[in-house]
C-alpha positions as CSV (number, residue, x, y, z in Angstrom):
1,X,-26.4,26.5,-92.0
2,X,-24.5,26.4,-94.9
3,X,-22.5,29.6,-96.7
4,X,-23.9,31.1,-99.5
5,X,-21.8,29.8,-102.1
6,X,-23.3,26.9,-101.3
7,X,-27.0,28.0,-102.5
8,X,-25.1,29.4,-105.9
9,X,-23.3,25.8,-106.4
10,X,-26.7,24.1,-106.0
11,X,-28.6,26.9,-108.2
12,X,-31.5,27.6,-105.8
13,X,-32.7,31.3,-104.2
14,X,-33.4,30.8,-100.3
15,X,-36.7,32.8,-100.2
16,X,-38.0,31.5,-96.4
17,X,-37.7,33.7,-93.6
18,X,-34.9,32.8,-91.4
19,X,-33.9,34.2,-87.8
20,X,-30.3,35.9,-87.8
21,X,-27.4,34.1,-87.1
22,X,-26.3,35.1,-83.6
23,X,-23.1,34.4,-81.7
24,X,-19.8,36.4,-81.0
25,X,-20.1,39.2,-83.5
26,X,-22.8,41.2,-84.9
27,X,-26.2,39.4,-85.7
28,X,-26.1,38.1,-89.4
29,X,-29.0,38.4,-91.8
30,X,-30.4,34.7,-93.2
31,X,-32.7,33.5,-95.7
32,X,-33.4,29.3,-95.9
33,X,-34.7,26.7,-98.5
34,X,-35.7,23.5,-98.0
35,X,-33.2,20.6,-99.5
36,X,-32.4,17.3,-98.7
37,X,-29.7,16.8,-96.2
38,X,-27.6,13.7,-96.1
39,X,-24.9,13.6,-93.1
40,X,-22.3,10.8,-93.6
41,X,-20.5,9.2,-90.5
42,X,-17.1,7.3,-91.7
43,X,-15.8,5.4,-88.8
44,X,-13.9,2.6,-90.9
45,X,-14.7,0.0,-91.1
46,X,-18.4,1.3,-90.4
47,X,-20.1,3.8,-92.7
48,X,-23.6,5.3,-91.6
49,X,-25.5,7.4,-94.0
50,X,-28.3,9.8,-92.6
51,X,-31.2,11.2,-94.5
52,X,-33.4,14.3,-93.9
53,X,-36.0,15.2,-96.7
54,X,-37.7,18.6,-97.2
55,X,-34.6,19.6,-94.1
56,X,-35.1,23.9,-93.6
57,X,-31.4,24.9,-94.6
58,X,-30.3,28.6,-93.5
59,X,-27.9,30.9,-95.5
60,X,-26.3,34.2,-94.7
61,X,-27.4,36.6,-97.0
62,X,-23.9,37.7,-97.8
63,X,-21.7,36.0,-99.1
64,X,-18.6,37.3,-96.7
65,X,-20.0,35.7,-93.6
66,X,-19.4,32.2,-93.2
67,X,-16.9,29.8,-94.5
68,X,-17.7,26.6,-93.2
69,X,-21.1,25.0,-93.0
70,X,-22.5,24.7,-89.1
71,X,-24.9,21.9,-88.3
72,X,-27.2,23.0,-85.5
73,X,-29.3,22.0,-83.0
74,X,-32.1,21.5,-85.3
75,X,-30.7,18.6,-86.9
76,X,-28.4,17.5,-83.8
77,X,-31.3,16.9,-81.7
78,X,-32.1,13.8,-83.4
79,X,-28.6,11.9,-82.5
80,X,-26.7,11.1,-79.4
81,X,-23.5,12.6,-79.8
82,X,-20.1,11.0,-78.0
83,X,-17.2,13.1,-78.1
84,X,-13.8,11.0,-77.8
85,X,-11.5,13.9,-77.0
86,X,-8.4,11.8,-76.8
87,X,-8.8,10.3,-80.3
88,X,-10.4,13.3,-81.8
89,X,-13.5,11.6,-82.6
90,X,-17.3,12.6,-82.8
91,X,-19.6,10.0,-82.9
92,X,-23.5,10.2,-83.8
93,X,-26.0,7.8,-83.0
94,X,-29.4,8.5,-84.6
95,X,-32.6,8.5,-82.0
96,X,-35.0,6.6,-83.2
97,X,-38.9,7.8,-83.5
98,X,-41.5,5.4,-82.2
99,X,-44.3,8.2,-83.7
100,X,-45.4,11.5,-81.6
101,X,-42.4,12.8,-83.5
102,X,-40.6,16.0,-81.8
């Protein structure tokens, strides 16, 4: 999910139907387009770049609601994540598809 300034700064309208955003406070009203989604993972000296094409991206409708983008579980679920709390490190390492696809 990424905030709607994002969409502006990218010039597209999400138009797809999206379920709310729902966590501590009220539900929040979406809408999602489809973009390509590259996540980089810098761990000098070691650089992974990850590529998702035609990815289903989900933005508030209001502008107010979100600062930061949130990756989800949609697009987590294809990693193993390793949190290193003591050096403040996440680590992803992408699962790899043999076909069957998930």
């Amino acid at each position: 999910m990424f905030p709607r300034s994002v969409a502006s700064l990218l010039g597209i309208e999400p138009d797809i139907a999206s379920d709310d955003l729902i966590g501590l406070g009220e539900p929040v009203e979406c809408k999602a387009g489809m973009l390509d989604l590259q996540i980089v993972d810098a761990s000098y000296p070691q650089v992974a770049c990850f590529e998702f094409v035609d990815a289903r991206v989900s933005f508030p409708v209001r502008e107010d609601v979100l600062a930061y983008p949130v990756v989800g579980w949609d697009i987590l679920r294809r990693f193993n994540i390793e949190l290193d709390s003591a050096n403040g490190r996440i680590g992803l390492r992408f699962i790899v598809d043999h076909g069957g696809g998930r």
